[in-house]
TIFI-839427 format. One record per residue: residue number from 1; chain; y, z, x of N, C-alpha, C in turn. Coordinates in pm, 1 decimal, m for minus. Example, Ala and Ser with C-alpha at 12.3 -4.5 7.8 and 13.67 -1.06 7.14 Angstrom:
% TIFI-839427
NODE  pos  unit        nv        nw        nu       cav       caw       cau        cv        cw        cu
NODE    1     A    m569.0     780.0    1319.0    m450.0     780.0    1230.0    m330.0     780.0    1320.0
NODE    2     A    m225.0     708.0    1285.0    m106.0     714.0    1367.0       3.0     787.0    1290.0
END
This chain:
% TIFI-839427
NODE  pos  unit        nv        nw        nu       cav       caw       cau        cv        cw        cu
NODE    1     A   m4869.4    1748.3     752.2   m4789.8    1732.9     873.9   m4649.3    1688.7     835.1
NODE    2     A   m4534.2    1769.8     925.2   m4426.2    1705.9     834.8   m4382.2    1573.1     923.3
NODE    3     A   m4238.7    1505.4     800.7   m4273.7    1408.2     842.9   m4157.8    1407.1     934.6
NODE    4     A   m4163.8    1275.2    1054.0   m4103.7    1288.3    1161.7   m4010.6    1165.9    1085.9
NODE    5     A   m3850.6    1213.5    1094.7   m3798.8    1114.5    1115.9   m3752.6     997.0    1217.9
NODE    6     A   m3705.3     913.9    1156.3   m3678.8     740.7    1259.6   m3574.4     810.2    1345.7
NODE    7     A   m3595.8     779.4    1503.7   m3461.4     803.1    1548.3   m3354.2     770.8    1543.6
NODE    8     A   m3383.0     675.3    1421.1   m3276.7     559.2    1373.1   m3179.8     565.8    1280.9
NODE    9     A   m3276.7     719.7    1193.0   m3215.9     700.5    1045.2   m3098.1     787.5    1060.0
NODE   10     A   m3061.4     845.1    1172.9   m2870.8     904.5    1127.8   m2848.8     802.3    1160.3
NODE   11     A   m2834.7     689.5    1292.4   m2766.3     597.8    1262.7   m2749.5     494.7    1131.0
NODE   12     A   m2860.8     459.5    1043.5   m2834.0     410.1     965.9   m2777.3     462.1     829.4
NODE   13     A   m2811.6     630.6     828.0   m2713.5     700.9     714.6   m2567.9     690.7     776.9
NODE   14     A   m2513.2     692.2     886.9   m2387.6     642.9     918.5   m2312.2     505.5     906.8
NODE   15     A   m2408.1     396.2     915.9   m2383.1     287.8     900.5   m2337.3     246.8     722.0
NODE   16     A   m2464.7     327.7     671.8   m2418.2     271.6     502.2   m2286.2     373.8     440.6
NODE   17     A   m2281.3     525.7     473.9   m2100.1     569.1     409.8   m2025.8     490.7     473.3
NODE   18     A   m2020.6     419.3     635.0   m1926.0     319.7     665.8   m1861.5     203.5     549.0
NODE   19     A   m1998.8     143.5     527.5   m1993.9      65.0     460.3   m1914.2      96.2     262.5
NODE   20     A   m1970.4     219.6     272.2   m1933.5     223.0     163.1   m1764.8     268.5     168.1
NODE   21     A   m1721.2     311.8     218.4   m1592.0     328.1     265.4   m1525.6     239.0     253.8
NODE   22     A   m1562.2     184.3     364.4   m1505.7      m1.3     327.4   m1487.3     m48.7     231.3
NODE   23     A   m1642.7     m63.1     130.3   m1584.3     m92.9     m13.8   m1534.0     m22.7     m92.7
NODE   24     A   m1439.6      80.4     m93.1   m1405.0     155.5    m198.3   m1247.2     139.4    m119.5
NODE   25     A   m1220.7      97.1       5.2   m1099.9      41.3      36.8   m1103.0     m81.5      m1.7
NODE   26     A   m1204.7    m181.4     m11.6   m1170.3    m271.7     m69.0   m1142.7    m293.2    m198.7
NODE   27     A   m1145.7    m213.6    m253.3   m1160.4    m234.7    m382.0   m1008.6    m124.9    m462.4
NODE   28     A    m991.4     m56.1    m343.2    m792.3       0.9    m383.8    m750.0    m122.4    m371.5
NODE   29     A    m726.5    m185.9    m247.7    m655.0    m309.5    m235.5    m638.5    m418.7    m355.2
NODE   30     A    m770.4    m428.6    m404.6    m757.9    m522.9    m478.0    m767.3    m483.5    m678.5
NODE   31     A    m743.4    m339.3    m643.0    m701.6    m312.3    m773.2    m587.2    m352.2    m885.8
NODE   32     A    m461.6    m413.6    m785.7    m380.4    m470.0    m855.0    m419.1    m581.8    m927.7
NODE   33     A    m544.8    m658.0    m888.9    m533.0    m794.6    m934.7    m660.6    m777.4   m1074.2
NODE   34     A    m675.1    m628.9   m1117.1    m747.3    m561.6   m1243.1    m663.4    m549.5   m1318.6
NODE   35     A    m594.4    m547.6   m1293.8    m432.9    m467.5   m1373.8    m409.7    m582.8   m1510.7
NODE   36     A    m385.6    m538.4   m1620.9    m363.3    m632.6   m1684.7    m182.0    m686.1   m1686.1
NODE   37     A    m167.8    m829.8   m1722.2     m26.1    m876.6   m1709.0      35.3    m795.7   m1788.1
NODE   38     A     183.3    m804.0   m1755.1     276.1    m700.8   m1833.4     260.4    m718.0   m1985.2
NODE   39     A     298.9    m849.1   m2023.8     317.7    m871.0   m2122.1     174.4    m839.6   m2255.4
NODE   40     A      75.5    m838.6   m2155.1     m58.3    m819.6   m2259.5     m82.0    m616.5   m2286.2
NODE   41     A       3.5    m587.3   m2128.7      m4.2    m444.6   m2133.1      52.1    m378.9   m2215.2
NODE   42     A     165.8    m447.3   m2247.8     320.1    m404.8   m2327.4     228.9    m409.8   m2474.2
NODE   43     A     219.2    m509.3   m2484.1     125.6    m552.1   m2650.3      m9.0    m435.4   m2668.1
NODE   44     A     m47.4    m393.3   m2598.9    m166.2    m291.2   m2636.3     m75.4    m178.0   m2592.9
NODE   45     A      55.0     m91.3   m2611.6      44.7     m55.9   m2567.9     145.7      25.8   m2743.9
NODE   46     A     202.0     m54.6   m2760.9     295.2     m63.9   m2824.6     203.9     m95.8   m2978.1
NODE   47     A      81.4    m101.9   m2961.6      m1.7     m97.5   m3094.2     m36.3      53.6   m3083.6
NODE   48     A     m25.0     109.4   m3014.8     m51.7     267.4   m3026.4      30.0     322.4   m3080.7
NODE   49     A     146.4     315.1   m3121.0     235.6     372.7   m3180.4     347.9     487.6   m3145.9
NODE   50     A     317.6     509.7   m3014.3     392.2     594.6   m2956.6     562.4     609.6   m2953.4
NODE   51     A     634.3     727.9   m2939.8     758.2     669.5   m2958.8     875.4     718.5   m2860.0
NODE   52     A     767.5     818.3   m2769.6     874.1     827.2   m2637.2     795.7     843.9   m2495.0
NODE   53     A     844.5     876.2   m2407.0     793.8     847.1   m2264.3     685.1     978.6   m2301.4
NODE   54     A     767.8    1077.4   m2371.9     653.8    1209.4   m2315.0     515.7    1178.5   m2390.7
NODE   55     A     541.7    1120.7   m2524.5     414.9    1070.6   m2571.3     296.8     997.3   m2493.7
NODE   56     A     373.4     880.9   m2398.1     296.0     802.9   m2358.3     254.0     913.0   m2185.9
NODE   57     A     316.8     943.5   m2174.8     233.5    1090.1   m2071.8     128.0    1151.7   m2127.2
NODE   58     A     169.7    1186.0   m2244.7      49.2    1280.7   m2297.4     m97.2    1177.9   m2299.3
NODE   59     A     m56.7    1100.3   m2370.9    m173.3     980.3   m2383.5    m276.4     945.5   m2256.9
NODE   60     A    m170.5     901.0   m2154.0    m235.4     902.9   m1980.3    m303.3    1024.4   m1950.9
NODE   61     A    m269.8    1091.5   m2030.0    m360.4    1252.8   m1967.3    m507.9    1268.4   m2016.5
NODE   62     A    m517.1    1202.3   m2176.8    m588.9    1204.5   m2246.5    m732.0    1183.6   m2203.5
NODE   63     A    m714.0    1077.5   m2114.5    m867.4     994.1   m2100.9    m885.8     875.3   m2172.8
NODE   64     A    m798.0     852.7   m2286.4    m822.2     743.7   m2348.3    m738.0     574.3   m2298.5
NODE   65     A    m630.2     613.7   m2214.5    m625.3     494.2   m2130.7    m715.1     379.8   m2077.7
NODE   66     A    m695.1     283.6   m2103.2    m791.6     161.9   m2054.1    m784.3     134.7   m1868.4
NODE   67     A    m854.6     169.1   m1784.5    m825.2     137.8   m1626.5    m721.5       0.4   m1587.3
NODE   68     A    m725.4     m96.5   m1681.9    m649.9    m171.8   m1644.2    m502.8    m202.1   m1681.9
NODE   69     A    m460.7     m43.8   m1753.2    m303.2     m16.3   m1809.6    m270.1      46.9   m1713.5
NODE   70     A    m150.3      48.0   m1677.6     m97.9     150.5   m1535.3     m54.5     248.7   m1597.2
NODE   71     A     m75.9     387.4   m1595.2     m22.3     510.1   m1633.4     157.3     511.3   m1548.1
NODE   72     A     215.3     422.5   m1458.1     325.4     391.4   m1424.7     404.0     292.0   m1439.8
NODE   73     A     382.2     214.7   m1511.1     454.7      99.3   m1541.0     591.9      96.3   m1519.5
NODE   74     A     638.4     142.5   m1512.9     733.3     135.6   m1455.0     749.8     105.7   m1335.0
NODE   75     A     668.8     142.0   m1231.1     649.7     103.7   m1133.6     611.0       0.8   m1061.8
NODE   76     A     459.5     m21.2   m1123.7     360.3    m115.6   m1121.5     451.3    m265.9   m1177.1
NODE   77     A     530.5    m233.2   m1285.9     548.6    m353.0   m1330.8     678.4    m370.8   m1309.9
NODE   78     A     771.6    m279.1   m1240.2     953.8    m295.9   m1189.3     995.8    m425.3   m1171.2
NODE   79     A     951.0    m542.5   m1111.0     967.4    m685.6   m1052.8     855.4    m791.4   m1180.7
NODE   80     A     806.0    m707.3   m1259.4     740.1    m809.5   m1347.6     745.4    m789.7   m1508.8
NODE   81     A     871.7    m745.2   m1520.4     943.0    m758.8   m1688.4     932.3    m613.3   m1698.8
NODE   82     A     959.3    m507.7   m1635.4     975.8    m380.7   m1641.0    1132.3    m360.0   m1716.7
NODE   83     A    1166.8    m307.0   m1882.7    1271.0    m305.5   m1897.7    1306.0    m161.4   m2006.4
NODE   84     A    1294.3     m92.3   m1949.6    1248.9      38.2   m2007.3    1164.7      82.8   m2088.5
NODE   85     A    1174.3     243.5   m2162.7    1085.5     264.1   m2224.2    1078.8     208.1   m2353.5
NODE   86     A    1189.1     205.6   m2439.4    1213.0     165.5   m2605.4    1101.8     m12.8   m2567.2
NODE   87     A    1147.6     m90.2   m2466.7    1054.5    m180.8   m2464.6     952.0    m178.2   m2450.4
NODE   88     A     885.9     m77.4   m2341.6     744.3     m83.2   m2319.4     675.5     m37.2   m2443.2
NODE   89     A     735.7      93.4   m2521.0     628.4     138.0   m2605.5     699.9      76.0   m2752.1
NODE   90     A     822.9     m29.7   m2813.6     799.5     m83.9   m2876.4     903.8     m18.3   m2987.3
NODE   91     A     969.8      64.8   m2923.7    1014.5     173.4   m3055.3    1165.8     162.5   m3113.0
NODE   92     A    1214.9      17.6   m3059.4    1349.8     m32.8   m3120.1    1410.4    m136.1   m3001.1
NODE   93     A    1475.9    m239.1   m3083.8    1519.8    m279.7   m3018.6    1689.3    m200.0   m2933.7
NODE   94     A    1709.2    m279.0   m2775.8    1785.2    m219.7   m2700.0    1908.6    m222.8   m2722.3
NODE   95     A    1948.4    m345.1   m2707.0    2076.1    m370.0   m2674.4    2174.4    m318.0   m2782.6
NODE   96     A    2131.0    m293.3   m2928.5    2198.1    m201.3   m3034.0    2183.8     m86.6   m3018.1
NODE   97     A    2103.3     m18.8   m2927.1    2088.3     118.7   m2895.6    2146.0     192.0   m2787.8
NODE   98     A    2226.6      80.4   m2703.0    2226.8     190.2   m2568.3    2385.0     233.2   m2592.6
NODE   99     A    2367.8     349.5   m2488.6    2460.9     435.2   m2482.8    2591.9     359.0   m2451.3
NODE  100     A    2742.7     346.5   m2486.6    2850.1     280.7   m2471.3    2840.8     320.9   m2294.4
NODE  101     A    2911.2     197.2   m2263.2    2926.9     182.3   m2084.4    2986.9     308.5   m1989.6
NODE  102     A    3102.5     347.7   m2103.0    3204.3     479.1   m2051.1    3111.7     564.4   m2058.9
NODE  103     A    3034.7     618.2   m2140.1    2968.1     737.5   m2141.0    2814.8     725.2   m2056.6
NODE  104     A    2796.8     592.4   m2078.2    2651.2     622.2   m1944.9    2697.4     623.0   m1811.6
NODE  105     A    2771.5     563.9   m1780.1    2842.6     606.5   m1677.0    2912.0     721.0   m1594.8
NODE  106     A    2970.3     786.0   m1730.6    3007.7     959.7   m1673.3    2839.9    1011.5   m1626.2
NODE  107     A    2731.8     986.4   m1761.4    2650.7    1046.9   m1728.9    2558.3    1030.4   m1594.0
NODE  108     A    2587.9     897.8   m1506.7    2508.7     855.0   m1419.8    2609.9     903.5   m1316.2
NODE  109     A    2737.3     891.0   m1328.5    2807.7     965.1   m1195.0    2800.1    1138.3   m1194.7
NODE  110     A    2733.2    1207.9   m1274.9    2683.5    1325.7   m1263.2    2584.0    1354.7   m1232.4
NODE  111     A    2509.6    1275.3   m1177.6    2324.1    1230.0   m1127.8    2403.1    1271.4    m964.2
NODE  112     A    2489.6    1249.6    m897.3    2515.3    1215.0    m786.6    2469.6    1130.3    m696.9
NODE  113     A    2387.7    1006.7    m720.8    2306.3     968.2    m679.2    2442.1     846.1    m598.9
NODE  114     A    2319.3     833.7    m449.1    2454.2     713.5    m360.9    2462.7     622.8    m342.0
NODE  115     A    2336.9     522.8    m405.9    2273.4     424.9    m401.8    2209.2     336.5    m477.3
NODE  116     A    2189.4     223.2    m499.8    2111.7     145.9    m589.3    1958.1     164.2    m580.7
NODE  117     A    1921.2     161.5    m445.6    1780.9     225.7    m455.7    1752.3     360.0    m465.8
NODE  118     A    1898.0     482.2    m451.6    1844.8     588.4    m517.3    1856.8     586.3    m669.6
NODE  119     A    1939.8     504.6    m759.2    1936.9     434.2    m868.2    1782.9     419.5    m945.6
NODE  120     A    1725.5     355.5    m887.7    1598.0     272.9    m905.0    1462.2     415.3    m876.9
NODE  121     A    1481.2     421.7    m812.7    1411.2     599.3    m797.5    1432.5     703.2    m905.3
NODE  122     A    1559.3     688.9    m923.8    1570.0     761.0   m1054.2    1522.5     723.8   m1161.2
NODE  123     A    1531.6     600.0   m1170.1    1465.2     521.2   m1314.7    1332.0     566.4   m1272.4
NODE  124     A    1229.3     521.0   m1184.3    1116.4     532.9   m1160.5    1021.6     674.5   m1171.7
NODE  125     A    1161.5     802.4   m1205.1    1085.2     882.8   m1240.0    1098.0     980.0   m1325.8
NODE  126     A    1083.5     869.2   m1436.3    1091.7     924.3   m1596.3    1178.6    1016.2   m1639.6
NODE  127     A    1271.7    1025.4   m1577.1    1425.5    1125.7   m1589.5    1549.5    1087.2   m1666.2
NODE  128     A    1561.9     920.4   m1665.4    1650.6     869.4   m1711.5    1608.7     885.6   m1872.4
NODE  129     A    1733.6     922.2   m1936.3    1750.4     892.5   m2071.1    1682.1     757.2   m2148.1
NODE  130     A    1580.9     725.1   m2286.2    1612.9     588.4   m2290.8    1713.5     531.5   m2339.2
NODE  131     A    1839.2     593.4   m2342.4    1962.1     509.6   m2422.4    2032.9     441.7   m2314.1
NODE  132     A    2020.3     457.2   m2208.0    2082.4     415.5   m2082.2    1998.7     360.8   m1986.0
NODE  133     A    2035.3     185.7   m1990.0    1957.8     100.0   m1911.9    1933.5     131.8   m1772.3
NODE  134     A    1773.5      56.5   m1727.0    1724.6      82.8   m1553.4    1827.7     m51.7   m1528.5
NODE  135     A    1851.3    m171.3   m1555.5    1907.5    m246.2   m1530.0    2058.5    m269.0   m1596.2
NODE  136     A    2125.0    m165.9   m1528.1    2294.3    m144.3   m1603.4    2364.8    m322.0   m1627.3
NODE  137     A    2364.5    m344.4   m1446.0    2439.0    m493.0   m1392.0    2423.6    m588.3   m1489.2
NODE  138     A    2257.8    m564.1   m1606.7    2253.2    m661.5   m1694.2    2292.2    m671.7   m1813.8
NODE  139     A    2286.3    m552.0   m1885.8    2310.0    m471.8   m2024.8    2456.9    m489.0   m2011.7
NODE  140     A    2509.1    m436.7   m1903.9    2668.6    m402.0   m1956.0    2758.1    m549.8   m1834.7
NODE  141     A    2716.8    m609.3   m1818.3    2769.1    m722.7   m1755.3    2886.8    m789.8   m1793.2
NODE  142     A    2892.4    m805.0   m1956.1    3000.6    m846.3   m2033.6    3066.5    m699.7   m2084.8
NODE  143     A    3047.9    m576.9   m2033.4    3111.3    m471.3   m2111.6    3110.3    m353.7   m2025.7
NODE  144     A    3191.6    m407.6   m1876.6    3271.2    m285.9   m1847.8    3197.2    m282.8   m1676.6
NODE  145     A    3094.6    m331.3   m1684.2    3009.9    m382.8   m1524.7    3128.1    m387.6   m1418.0
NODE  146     A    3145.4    m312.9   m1296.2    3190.5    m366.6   m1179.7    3146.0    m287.4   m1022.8
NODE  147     A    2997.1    m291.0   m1021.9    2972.9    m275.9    m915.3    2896.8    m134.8    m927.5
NODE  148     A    2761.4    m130.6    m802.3    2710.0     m21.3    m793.9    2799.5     102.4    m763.6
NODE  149     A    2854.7      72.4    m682.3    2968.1     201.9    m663.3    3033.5     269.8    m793.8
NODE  150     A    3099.0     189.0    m834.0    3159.8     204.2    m983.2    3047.7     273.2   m1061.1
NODE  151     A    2976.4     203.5   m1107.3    2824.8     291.4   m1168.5    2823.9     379.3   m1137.3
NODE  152     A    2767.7     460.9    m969.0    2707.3     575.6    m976.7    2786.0     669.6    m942.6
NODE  153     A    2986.3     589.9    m922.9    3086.1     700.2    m858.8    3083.1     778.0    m742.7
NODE  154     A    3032.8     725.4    m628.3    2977.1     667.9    m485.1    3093.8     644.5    m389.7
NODE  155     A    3184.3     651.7    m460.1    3345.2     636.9    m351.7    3324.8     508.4    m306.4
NODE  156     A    3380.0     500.5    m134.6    3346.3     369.1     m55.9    3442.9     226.7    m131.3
NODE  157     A    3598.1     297.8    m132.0    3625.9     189.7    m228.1    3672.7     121.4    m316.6
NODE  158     A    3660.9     246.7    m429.9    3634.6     149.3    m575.1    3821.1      95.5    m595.5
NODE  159     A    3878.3      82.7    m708.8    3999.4      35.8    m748.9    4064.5      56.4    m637.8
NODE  160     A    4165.6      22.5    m619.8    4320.5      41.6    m539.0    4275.7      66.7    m389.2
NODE  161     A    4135.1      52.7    m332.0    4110.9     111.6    m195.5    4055.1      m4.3    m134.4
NODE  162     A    4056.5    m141.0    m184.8    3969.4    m233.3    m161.4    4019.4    m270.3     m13.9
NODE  163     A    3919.4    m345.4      55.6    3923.1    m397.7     203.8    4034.8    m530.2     153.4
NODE  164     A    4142.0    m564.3     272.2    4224.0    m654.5     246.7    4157.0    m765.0     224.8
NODE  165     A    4223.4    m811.0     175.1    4182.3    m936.1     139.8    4159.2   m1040.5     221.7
NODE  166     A    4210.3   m1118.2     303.5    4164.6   m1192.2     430.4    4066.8   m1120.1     470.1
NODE  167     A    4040.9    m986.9     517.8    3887.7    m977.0     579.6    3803.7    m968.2     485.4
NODE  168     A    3779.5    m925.0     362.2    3700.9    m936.1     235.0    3703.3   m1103.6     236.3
NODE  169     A    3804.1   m1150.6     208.9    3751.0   m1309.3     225.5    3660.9   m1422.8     307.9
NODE  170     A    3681.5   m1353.4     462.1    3588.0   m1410.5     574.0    3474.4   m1336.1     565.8
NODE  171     A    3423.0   m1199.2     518.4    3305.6   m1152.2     499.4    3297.4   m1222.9     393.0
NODE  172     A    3322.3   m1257.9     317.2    3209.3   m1350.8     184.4    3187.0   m1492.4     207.5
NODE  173     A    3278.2   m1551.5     286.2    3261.2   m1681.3     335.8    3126.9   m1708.8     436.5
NODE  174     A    3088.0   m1576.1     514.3    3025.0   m1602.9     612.8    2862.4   m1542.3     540.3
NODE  175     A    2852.9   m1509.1     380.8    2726.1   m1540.8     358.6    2666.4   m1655.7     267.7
NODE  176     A    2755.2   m1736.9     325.1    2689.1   m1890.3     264.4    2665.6   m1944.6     110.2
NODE  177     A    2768.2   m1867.8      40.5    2737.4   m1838.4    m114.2    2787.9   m1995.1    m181.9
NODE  178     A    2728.8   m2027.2    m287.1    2748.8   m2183.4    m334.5    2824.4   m2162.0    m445.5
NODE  179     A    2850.1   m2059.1    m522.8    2914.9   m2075.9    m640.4    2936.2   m1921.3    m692.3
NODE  180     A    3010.5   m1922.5    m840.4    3078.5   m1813.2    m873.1    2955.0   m1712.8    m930.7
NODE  181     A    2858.0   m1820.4    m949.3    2698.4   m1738.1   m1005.8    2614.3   m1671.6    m896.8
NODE  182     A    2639.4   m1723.1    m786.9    2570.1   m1702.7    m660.0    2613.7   m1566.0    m634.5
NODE  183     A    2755.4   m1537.7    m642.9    2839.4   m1446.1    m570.2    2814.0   m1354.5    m693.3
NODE  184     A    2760.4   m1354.8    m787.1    2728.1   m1202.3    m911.1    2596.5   m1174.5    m846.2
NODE  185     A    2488.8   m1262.4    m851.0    2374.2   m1269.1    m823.2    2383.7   m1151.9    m682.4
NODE  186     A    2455.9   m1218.5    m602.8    2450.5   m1079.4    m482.1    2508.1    m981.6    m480.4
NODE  187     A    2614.8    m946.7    m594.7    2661.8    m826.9    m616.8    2523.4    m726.8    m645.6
NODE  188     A    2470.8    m785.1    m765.6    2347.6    m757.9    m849.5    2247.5    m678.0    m700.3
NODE  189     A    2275.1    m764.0    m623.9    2154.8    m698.3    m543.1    2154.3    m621.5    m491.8
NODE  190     A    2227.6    m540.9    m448.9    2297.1    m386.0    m427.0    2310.3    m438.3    m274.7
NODE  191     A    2318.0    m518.2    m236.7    2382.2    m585.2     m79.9    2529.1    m539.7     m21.3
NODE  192     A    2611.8    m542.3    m144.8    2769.1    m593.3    m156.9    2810.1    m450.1    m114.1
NODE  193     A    2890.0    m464.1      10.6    2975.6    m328.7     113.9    3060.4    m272.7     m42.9
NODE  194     A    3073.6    m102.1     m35.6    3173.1     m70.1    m184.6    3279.1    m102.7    m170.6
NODE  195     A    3361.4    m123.6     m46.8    3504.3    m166.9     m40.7    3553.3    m334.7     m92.2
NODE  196     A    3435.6    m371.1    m118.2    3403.8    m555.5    m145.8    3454.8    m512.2    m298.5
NODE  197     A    3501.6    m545.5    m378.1    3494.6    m558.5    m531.7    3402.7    m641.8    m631.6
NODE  198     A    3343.6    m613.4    m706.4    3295.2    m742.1    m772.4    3337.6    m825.9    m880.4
NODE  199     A    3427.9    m785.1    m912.0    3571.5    m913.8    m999.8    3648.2    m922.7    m855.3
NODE  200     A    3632.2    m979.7    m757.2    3766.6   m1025.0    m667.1    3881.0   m1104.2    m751.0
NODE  201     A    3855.6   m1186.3    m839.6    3967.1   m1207.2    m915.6    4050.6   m1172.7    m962.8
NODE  202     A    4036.8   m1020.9   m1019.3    4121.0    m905.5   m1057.5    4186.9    m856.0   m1004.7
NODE  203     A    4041.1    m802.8    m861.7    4120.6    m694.7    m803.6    4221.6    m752.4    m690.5
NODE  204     A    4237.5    m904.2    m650.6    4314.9    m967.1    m535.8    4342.5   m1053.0    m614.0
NODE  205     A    4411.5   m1031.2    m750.8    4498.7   m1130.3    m863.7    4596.9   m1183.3    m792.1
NODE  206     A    4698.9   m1146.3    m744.3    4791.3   m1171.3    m663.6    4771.0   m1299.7    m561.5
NODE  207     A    4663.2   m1228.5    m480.7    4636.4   m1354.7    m386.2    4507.9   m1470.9    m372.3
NODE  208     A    4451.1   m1467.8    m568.6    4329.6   m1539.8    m566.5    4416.6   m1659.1    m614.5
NODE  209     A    4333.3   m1738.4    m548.0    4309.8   m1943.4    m558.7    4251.7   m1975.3    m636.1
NODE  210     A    4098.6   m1919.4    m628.0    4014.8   m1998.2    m679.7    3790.2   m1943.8    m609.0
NODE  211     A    3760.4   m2002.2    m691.5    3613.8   m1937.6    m594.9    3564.0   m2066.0    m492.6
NODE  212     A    3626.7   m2148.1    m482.5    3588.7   m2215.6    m401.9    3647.5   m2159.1    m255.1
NODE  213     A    3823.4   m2127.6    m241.6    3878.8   m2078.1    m150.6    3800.1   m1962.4    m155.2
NODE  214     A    3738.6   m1871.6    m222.9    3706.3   m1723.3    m215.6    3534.0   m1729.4     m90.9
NODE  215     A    3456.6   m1859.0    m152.2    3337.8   m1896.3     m72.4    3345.4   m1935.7      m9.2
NODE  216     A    3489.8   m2030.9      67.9    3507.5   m2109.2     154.8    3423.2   m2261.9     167.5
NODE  217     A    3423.7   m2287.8       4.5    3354.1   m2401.4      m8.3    3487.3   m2529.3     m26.1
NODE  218     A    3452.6   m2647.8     m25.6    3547.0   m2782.3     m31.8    3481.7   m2782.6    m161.6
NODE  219     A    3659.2   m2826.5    m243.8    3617.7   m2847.9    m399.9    3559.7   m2990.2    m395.0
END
């Protein structure tokens, strides 16, 4: 006799893929916290011997990746010591390697790119050269640095077009900035309008005081 099923059992074959659903969303969510730290990732990663991005592609393709290395690091790890490729996979040190400021620069204002976060997008997808830093503002800071605009050649600005000075002055006064470190720090953050300069000292030589008058702080 065959057998009669429970009138129960689609509901309960519905109840358990629910369930299992659930856990396999729970368990995307909390995949980041599998992930191994940068710094232990960087170290196994960089014992492989690899010596350029396409290598370490090929490798991710392989199968032989460990689940808890990100095949994106760059991504995964952008806000947690993400500092290109020569670092991640180990294959020289940087700062003797990168491209002089003038020439990464032509090459990044031929990207056309209009933005710091289209900047950062670009880094993020394995396009950038490694001789030319994801973090320019830091590498070239002492050598030739003045502003995202300037970088990606973005107009909005740059030399001889700057916003006068009295209103460039009450716009920086009115974001509460404490000091001359404060006021790089927010250049850095791709916040800063392109008509703003980021040497105001230079570029309003004529009519600079001082960064206290520039923050509108009491010396």
């Amino acid at each position: 006799m065959p057998e009669i099923a429970s009138p129960n059992s689609n509901t309960n074959r519905d109840s358990t893929c629910r369930v299992g659903r659930l856990e396999r969303l729970a368990g995307h969510r909390q995949a980041s916290q599998w992930l191994a730290t940068f710094d232990k990732a960087r170290a196994f990663v960089q014992r492989l011997g690899l010596k350029s991005e396409t290598e370490w592609r090929a490798y991710c393709r392989s199968g032989k990746r460990p689940d808890d290395i990100p095949s994106s690091p760059e991504t995964v790890y952008a806000d947690a010591g993400w500092a290109g490729w020569r670092d991640w996979l180990g294959t020289g040190k940087r700062r003797n390697g990168w491209r002089p400021f003038n020439k990464a620069r032509a090459f990044v204002r031929s990207l056309g790119l209009k933005s710091a976060s289209d900047w950062r997008a670009y880094c993020g997808s394995g396009k950038k050269p490694d001789d030319i830093p994801s973090n320019p503002h830091k590498t070239y800071a002492d050598a030739g640095w003045d502003g995202w605009s300037d970088w990606l050649g973005s107009g909005g600005g740059r030399r001889g077009n700057w916003r006068p000075f009295n209103k460039t002055r009450a716009f920086v006064r009115s974001l509460g900035l404490e000091s001359g470190d404060d006021w790089k720090t927010y250049c850095r953050s791709g916040k800063k309008p392109n008509d703003i300069p980021a040497v105001p000292n230079k570029a309003y030589a004529e009519h600079w005081v001082g960064w206290n008058d520039w923050l509108g702080r009491t010396a």
